[in-house]
Backbone bond lengths (Angstrom), bond angles and torsions (degrees), N, CA, C in turn:
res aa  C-N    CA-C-N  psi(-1)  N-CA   C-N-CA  omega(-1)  CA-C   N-CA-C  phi
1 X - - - 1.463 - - 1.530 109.46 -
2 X 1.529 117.20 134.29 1.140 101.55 -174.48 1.665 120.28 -107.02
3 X 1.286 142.00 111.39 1.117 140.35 165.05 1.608 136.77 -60.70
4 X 1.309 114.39 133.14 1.726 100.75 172.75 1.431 95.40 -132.08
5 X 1.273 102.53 147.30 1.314 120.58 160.41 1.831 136.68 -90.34
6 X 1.378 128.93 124.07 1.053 108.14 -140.89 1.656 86.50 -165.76
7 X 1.708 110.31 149.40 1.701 109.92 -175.65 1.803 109.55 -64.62
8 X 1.168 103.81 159.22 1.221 115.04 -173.18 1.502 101.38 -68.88
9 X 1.821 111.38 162.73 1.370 120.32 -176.48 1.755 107.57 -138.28
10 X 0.747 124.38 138.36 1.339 123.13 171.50 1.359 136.53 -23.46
11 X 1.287 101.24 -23.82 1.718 118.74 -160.55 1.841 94.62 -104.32
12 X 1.697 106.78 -2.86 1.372 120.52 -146.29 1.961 100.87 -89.89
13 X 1.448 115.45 -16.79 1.430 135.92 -101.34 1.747 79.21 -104.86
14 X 1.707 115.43 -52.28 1.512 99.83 176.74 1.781 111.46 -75.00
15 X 1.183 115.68 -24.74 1.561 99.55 -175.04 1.485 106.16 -65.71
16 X 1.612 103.39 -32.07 1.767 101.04 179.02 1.589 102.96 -38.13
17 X 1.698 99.32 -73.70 1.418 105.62 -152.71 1.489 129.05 -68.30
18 X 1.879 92.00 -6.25 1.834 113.50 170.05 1.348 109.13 -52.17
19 X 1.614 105.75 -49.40 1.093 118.84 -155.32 1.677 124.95 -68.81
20 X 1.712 91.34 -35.43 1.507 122.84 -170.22 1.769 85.17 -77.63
21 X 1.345 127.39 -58.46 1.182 94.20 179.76 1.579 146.18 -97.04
22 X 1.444 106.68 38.42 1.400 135.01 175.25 1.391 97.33 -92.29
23 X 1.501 116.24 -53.41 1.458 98.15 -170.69 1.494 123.22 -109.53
24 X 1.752 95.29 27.14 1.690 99.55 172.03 1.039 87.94 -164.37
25 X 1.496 131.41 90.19 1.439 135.34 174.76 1.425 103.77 -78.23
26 X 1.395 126.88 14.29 1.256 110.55 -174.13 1.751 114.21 -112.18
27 X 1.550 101.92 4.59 1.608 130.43 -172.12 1.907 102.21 -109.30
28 X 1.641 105.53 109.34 1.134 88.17 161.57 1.883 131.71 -62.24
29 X 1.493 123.51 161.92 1.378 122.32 -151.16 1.316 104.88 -163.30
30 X 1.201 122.50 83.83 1.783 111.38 -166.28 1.920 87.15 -123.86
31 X 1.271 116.99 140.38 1.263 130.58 171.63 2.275 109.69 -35.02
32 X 1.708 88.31 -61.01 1.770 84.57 175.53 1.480 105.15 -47.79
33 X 1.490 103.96 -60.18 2.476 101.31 -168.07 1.615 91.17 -32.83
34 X 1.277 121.45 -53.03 1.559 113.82 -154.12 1.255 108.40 -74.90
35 X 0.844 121.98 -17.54 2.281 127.86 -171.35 1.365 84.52 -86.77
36 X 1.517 125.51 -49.22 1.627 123.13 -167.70 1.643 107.45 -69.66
37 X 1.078 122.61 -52.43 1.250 139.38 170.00 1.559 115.75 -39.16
38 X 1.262 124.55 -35.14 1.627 135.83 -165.91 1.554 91.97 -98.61
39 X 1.217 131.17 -50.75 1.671 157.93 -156.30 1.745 80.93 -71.15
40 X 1.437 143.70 -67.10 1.668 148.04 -95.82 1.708 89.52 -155.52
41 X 1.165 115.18 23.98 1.479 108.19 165.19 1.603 118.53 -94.26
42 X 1.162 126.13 160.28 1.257 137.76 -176.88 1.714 107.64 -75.04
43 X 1.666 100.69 116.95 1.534 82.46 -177.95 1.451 121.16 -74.77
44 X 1.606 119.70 17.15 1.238 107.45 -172.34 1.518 101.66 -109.98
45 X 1.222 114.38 14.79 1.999 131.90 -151.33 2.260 76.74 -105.51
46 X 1.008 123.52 -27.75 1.472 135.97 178.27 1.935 89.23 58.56
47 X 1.330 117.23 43.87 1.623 108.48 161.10 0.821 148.71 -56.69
48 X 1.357 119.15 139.70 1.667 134.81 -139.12 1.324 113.77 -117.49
49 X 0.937 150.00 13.00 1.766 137.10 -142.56 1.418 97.39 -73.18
50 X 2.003 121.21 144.17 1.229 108.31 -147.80 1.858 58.27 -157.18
51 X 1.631 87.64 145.68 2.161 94.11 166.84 1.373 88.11 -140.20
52 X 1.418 109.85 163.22 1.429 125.66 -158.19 1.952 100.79 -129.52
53 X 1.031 116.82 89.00 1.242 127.30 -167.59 1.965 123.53 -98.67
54 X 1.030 107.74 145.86 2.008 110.86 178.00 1.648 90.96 -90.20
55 X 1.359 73.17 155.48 1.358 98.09 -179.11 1.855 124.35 -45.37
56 X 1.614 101.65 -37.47 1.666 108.25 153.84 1.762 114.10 -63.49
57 X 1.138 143.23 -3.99 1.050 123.92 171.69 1.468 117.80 123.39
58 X 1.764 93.14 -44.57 1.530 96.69 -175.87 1.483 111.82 -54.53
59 X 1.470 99.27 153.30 1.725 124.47 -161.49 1.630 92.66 -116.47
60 X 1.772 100.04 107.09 1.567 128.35 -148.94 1.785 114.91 -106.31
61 X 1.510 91.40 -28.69 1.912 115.82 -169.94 1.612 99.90 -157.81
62 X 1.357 110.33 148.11 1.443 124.32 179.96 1.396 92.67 -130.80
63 X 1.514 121.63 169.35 1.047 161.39 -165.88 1.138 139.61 -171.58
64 X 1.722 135.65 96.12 1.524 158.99 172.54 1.230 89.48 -84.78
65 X 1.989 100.95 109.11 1.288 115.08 168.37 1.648 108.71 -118.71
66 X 1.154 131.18 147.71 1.831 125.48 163.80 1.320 103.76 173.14
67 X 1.074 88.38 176.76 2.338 112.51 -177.59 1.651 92.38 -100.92
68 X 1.528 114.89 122.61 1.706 118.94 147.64 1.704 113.14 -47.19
69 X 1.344 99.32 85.28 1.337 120.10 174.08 1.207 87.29 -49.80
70 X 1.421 134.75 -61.35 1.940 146.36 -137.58 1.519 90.06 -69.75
71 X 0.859 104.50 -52.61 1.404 115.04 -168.06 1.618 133.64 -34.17
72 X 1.775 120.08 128.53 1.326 88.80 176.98 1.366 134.57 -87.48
73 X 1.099 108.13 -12.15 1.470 139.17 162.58 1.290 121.02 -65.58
74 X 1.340 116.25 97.47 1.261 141.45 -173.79 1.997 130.78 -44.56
75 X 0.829 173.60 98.04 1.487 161.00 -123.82 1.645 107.15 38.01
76 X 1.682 126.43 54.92 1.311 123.57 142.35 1.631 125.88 -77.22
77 X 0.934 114.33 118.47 1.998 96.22 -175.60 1.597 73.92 -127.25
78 X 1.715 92.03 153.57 1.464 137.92 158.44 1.295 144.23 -106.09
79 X 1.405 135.37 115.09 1.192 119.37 -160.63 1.501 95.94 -154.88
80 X 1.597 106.90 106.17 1.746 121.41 159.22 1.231 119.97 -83.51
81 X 1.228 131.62 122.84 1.328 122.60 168.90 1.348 111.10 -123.90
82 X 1.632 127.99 139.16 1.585 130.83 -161.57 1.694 98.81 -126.10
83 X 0.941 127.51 142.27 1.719 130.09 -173.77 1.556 91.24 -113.96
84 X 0.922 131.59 142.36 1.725 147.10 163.79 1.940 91.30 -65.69
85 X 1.832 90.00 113.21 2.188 80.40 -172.60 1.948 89.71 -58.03
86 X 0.515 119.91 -82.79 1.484 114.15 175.45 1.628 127.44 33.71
87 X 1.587 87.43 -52.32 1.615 95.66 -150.42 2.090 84.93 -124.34
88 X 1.386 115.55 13.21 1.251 99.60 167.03 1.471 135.06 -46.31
89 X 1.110 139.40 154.62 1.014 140.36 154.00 1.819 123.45 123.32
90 X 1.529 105.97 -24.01 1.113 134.99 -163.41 1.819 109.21 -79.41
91 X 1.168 102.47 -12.12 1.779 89.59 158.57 2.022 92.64 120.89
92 X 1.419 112.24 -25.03 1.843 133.64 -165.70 1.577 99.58 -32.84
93 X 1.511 108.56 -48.05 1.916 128.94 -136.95 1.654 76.63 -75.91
94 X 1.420 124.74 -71.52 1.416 129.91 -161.95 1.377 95.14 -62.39
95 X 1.332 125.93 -77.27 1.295 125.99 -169.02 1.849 107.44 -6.91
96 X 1.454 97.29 -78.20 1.795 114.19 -179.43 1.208 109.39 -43.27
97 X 0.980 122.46 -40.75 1.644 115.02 -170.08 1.386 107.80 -95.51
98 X 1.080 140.96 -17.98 1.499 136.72 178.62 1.894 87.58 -81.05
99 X 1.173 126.07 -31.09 1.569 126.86 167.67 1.194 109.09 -56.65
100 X 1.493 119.27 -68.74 1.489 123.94 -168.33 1.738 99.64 -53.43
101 X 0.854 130.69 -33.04 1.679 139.86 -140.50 1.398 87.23 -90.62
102 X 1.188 122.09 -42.24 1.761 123.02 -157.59 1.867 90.76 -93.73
103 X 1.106 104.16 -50.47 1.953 102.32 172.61 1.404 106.31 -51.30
104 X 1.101 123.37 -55.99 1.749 115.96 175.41 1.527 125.07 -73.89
105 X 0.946 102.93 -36.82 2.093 96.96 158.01 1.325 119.38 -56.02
106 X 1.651 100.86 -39.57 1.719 88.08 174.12 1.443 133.92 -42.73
107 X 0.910 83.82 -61.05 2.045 129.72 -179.68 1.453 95.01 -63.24
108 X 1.244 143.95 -13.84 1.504 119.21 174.65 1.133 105.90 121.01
109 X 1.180 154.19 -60.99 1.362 143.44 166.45 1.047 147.08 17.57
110 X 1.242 147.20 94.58 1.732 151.63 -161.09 1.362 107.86 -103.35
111 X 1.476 124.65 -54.82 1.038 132.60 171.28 1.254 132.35 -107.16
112 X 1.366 137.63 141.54 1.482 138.19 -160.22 1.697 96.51 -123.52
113 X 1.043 97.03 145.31 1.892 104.12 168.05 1.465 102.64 -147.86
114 X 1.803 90.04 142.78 2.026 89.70 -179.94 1.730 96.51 -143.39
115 X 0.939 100.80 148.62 1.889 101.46 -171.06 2.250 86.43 -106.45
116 X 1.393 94.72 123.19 1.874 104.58 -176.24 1.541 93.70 -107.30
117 X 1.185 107.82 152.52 1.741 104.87 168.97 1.594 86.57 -75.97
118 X 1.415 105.09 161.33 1.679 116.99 166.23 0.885 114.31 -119.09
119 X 1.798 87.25 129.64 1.280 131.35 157.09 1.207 111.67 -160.56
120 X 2.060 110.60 -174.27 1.678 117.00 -175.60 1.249 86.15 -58.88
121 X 1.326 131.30 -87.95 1.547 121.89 -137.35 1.783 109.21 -62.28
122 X 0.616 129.91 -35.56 1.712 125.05 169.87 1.523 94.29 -71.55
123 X 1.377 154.69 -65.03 0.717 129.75 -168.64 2.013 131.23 -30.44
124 X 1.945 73.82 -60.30 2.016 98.85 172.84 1.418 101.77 -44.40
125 X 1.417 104.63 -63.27 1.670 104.63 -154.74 1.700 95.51 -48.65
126 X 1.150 119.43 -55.84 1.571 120.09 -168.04 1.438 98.08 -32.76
127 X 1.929 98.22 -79.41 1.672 97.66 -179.50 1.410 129.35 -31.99
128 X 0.841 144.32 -46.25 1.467 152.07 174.90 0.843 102.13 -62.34
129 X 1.216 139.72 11.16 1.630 115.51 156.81 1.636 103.27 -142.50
130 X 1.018 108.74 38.97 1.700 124.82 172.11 1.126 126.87 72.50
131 X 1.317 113.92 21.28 1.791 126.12 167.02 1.292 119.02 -92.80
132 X 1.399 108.95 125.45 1.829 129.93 177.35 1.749 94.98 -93.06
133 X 1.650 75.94 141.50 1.710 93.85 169.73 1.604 102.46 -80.40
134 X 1.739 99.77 162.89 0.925 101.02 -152.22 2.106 92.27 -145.30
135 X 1.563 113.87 -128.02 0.986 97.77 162.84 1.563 120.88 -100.71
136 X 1.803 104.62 -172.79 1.520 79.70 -164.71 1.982 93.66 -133.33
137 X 1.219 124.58 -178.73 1.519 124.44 -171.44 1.302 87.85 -138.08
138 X 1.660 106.32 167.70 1.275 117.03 159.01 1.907 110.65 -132.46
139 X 1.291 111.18 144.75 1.649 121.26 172.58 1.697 104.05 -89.80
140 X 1.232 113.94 117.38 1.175 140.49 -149.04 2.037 101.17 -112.79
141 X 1.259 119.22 114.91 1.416 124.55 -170.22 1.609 95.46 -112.22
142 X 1.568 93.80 144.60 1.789 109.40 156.22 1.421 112.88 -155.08
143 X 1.476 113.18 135.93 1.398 130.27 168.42 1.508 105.72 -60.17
144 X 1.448 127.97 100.73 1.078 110.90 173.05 1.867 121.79 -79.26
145 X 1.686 113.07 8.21 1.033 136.03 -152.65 1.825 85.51 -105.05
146 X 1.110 143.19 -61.49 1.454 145.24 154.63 1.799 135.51 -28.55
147 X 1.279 103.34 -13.57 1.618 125.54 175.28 1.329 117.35 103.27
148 X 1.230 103.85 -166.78 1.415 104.92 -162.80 1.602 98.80 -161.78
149 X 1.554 113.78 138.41 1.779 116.36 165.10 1.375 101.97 -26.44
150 X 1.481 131.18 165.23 1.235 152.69 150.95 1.359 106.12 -63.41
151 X 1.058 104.86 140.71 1.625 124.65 172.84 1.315 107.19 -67.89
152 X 1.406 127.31 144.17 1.642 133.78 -154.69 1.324 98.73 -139.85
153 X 1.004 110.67 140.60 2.038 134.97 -163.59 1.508 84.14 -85.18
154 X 1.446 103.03 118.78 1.833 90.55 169.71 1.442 123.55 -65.94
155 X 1.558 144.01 164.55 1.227 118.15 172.60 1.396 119.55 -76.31
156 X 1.416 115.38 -166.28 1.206 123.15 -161.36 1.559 104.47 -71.77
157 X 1.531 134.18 129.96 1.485 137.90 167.29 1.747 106.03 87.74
158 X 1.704 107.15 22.68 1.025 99.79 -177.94 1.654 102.48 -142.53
159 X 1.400 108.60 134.59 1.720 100.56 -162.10 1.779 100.57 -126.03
160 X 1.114 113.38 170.80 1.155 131.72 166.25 1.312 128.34 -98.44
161 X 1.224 113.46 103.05 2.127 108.90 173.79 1.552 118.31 -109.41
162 X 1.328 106.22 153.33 1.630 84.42 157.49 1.358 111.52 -105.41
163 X 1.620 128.13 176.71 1.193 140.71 -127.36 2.261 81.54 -91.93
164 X 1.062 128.22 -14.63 1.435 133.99 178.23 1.515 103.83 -76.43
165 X 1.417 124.77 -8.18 1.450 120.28 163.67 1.683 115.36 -75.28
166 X 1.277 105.11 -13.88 1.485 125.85 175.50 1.418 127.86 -79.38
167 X 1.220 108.80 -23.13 1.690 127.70 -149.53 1.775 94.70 -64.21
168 X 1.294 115.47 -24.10 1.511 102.77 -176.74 1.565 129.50 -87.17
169 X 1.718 86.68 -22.36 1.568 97.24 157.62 1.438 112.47 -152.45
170 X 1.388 138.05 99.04 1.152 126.51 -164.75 1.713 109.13 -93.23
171 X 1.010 123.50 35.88 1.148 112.73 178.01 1.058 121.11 -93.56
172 X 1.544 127.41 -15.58 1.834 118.94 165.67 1.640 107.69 -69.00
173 X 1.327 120.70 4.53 1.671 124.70 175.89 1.523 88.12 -83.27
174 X 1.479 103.28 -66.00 2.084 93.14 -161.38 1.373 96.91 -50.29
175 X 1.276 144.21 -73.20 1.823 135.27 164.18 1.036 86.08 26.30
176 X 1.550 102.78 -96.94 1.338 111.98 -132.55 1.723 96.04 -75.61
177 X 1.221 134.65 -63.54 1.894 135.97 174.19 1.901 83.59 -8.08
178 X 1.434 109.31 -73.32 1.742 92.52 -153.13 1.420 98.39 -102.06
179 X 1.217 132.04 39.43 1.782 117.28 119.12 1.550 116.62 -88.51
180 X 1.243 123.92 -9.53 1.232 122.55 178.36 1.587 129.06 -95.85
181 X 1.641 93.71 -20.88 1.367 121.20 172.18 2.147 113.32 -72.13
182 X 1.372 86.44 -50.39 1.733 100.80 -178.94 1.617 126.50 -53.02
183 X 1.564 99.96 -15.40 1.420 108.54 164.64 1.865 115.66 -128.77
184 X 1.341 99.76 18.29 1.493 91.75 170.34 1.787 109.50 -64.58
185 X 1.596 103.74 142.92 1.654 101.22 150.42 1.216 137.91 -35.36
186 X 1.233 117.93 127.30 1.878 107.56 172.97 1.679 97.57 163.75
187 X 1.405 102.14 157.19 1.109 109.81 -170.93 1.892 115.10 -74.64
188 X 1.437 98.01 -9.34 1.646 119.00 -166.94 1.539 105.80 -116.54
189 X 0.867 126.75 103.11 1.702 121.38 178.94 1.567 110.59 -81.98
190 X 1.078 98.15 147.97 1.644 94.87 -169.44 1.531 112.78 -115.47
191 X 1.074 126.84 -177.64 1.778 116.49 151.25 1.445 117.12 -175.43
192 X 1.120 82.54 101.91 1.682 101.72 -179.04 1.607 126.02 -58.30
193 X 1.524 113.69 95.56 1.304 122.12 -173.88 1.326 126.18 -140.09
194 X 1.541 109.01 37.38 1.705 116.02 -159.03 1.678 74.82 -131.84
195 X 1.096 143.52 111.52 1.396 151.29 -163.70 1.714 106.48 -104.58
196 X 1.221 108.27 -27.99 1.857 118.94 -166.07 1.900 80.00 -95.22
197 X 1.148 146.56 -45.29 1.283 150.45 -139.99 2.264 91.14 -88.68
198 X 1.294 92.93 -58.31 1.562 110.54 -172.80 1.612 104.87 -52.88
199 X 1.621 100.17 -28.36 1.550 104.09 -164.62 2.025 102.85 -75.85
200 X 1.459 78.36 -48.82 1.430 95.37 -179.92 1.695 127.52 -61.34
201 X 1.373 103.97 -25.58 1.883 107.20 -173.44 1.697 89.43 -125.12
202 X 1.243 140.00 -30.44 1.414 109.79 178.26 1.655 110.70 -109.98
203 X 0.983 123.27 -49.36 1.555 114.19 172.70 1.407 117.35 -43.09
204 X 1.140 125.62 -54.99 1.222 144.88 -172.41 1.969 119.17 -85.76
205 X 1.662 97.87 2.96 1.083 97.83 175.92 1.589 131.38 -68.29
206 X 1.058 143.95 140.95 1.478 139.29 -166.65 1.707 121.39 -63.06
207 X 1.717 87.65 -11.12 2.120 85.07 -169.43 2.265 94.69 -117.08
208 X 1.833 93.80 15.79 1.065 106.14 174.95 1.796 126.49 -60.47
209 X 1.216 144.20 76.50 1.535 134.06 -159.48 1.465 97.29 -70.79
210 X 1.139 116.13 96.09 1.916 102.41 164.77 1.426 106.39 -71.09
211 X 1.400 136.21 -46.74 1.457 113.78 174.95 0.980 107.72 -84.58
212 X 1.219 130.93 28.07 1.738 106.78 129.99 1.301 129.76 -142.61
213 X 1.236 110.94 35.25 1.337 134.46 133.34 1.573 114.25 -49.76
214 X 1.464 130.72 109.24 1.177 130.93 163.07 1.727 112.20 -94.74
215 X 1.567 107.58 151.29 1.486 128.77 154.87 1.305 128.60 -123.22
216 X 1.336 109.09 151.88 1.741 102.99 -150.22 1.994 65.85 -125.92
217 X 1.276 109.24 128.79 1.512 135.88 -140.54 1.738 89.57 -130.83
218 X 1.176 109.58 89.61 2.073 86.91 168.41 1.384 105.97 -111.19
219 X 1.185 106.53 151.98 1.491 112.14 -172.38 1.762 123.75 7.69
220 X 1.649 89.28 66.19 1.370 96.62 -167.09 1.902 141.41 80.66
221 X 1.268 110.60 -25.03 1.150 132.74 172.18 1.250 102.92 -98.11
222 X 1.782 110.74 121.05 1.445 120.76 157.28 1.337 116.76 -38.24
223 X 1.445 137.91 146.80 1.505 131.50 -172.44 1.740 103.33 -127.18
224 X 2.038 92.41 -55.31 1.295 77.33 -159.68 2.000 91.70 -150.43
225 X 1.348 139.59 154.22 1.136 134.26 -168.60 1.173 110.49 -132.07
226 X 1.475 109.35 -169.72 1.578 130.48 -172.59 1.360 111.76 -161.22
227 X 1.386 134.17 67.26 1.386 133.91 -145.43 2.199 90.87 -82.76
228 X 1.176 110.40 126.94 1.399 114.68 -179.48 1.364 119.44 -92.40
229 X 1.246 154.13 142.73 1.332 152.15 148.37 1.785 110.97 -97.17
230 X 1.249 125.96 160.68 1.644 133.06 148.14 1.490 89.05 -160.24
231 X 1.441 82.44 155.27 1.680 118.37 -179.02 1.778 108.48 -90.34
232 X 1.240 120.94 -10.22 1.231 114.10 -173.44 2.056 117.99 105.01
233 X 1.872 79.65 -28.88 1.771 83.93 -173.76 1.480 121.31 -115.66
234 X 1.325 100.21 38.42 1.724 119.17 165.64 1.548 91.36 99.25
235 X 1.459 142.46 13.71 0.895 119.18 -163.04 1.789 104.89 -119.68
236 X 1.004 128.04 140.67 1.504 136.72 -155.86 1.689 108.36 -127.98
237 X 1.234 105.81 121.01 1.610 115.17 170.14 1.715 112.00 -127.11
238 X 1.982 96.55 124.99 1.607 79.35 157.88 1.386 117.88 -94.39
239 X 1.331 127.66 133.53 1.423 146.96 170.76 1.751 98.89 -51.04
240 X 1.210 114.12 -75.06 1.097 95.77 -177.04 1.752 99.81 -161.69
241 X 1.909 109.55 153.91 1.532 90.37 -154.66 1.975 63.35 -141.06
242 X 1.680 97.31 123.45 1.577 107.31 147.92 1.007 138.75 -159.09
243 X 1.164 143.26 -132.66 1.679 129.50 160.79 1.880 104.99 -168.54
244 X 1.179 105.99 152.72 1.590 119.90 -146.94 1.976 81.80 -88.73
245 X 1.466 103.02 146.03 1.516 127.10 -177.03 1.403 107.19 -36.37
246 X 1.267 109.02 -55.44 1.612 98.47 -164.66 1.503 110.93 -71.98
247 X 1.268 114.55 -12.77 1.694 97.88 -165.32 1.918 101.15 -123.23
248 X 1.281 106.08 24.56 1.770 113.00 157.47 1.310 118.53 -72.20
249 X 1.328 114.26 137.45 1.344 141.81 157.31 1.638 102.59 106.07
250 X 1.603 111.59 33.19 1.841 130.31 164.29 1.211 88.71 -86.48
251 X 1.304 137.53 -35.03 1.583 123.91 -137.32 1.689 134.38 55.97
252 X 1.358 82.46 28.89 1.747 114.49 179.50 2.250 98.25 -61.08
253 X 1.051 109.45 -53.28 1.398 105.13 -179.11 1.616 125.96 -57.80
254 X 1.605 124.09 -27.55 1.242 142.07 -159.89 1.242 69.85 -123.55
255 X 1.673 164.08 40.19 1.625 130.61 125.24 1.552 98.49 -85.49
256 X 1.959 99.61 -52.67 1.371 105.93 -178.94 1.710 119.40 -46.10
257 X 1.648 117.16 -47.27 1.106 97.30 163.08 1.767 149.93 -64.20
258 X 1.199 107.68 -7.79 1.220 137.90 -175.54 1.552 109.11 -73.69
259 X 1.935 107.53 -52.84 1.359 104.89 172.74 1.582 109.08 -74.34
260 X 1.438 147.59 -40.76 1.041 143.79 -156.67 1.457 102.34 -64.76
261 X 1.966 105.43 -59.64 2.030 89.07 172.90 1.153 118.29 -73.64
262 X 1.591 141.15 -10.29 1.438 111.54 142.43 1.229 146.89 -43.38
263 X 1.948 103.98 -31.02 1.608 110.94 -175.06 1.818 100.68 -88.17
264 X 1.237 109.94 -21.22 1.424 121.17 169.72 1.498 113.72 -53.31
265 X 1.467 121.25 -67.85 1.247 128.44 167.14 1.560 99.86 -42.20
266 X 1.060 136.24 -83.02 1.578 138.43 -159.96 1.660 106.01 -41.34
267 X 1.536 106.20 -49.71 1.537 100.42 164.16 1.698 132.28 -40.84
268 X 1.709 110.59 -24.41 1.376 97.41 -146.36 1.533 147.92 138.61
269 X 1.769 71.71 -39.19 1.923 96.14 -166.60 1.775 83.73 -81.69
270 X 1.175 112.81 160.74 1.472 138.03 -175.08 1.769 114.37 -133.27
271 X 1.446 126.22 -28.25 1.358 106.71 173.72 2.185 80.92 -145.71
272 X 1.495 65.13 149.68 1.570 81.01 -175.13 1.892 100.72 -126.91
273 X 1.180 111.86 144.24 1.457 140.55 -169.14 1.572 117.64 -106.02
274 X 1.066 124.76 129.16 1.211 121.08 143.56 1.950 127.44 -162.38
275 X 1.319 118.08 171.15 1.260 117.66 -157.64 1.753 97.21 -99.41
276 X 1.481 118.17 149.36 1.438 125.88 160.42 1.146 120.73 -154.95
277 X 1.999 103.64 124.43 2.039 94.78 -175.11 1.889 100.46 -76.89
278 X 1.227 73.49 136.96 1.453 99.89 172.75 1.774 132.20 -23.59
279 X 1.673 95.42 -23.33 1.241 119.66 -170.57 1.417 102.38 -85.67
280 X 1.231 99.96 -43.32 1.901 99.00 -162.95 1.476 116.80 -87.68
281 X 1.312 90.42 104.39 1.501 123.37 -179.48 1.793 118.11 -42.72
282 X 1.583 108.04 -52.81 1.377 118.19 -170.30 1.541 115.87 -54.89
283 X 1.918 74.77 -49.11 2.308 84.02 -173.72 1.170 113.37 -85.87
284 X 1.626 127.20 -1.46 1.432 126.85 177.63 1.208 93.44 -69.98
285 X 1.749 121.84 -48.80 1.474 116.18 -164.73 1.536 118.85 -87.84
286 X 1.116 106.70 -14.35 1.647 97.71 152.00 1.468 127.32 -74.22
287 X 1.456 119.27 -34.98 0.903 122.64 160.08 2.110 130.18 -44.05
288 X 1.442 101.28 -20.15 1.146 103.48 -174.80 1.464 97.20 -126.87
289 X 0.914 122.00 -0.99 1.523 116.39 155.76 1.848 103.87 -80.74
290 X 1.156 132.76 14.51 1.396 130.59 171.09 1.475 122.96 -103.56
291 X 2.133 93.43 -32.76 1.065 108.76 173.47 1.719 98.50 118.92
292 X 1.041 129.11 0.00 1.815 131.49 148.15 1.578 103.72 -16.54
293 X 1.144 107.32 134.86 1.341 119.32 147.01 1.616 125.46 -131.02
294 X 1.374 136.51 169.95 1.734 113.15 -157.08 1.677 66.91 -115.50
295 X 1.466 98.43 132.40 1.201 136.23 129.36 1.345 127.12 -18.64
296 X 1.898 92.89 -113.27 1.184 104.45 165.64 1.492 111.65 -133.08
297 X 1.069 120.70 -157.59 1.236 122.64 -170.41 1.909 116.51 -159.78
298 X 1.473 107.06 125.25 1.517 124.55 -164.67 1.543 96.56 -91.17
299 X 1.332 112.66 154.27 1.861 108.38 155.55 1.412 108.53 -143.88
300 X 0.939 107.14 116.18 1.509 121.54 179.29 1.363 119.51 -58.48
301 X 1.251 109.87 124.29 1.695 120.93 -172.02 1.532 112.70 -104.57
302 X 1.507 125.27 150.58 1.504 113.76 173.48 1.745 80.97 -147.28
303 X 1.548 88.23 149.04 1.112 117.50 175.49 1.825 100.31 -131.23
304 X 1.458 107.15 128.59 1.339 121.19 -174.99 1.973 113.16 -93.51
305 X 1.279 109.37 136.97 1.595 88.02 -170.91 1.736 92.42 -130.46
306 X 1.943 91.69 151.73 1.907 70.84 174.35 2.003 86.38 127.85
């Protein structure tokens, strides 16, 4: 069977997100996120999305290609590529990445990073083409159908909103997203400071839940969050759950998360998702004080160029 690899097209948009969630059921993936996603990229991120298709059409392997625009560190490029398990074997996995690889050398690039599910054969394939492991995450599952902690009285001077108390000006949210972002784990540091860009691709994103997005509100000042996603089909992601330097170790982040998969459950949603690097101790264990269990688990590869 013969495959080519080739930039994405409009018509491309559900096989993308078929694909993405065949081989990472643990990532929401709805055809719109991906049209919005291609549409709402950073033009300085130089994004790539590339699908790897048979000769009938069908859309077989995907590929998230770009430069850490965020980044302060200069020539980072990124490149995920997911094969439909289905349709392994057919040549798709290399194809994309010898693509992504030649799009990011162009553009400047020294270093490459790709997050593989783990195992031997993703592992190998990585190696063989000059990628070191690196660190690693885990995709984190919950029955929201099995229960949930009790809902907790916030303390005194400290309130609960959802992220729709914001809608008129959300910019004390980005605040806090990139003070909370600037010291997350990861091999790539980021820093969120393009405020019109953040407004435009994450607030405004389509798998965005503002009511159920929680903020942990102290005496008026945002403290600490629980940014929510759903796909529409019972399925629930937190985007990202933290709380700003000065006001850690309240347990301001695990109240906010607590109300959001409650308002999640009340919505509908039935299993709820979320991501944790391997390293970070605090949110693994909140995470399993909820009742998380790991999924699966990614390991991030870098290949050095130069």
């Amino acid at each position: 069977m013969t495959v080519i690899v080739r930039d994405v097209r409009p018509e491309d948009a559900e096989g993308f997100a078929r694909v993405r969630r065949a081989a990472l059921p643990c990532m929401l993936a709805t055809a719109e996120q991906v049209v919005f996603d291609w549409a709402h990229a950073h033009p300085e991120a130089h994004d790539r999305p590339l699908v790897a298709v048979t000769e009938e059409g069908e859309v077989i392997g995907t590929a998230q290609v770009s430069l850490a625009h965020d980044s302060p560190e200069p020539g980072i490029g990124s490149l995920n590529v997911y094969v439909d398990p289905a349709r392994r074997g057919l040549g798709a996995g290399a194809l994309l990445v010898r693509t992504a690889e030649e799009h990011l050398v162009e553009r400047g690039a020294t270093a490459l990073y790709s997050w593989i599910l783990d195992g031997p054969e993703n592992r190998a394939f990585a190696e063989r083409r000059g990628y070191a492991p690196s660190r690693s995450a885990h995709f984190l599952r919950l029955d929201l159908t099995a229960g949930l902690p009790p809902l907790q009285e916030p303390p005194a001077g400290v309130e609960l909103v959802s992220a729709e108390e914001f809608a008129a000006d959300p910019r004390p949210l980005f605040a806090l997203d990139a003070a909370t972002t600037a010291d997350e784990p990861g091999d790539v540091k980021a820093e969120l400071d393009d405020y019109p860009h953040w407004l435009e691709s994450t607030w405004n994103h389509p798998l965005h839940a503002r009511p159920l997005t929680v903020v942990a509100v102290v005496e008026g000042v945002p403290a600490a969050f629980s940014a929510a996603r759903t796909d529409g089909l019972g399925r629930y992601s937190s985007g990202m759950t933290g709380t700003a330097p000065a006001f850690r170790g309240r347990g301001l982040a695990k109240l906010a998360k607590n109300a959001s998969l409650h308002r999640a459950r009340a919505a509908g949603c039935t299993e709820a998702f979320t991501g944790n690097d391997a390293g970070n101790g605090p949110m693994l264990a909140i995470n399993e004080w909820f009742g998380y269990t790991v999924d699966a688990t990614e390991v991030r590869y870098v290949r050095t160029l130069g």
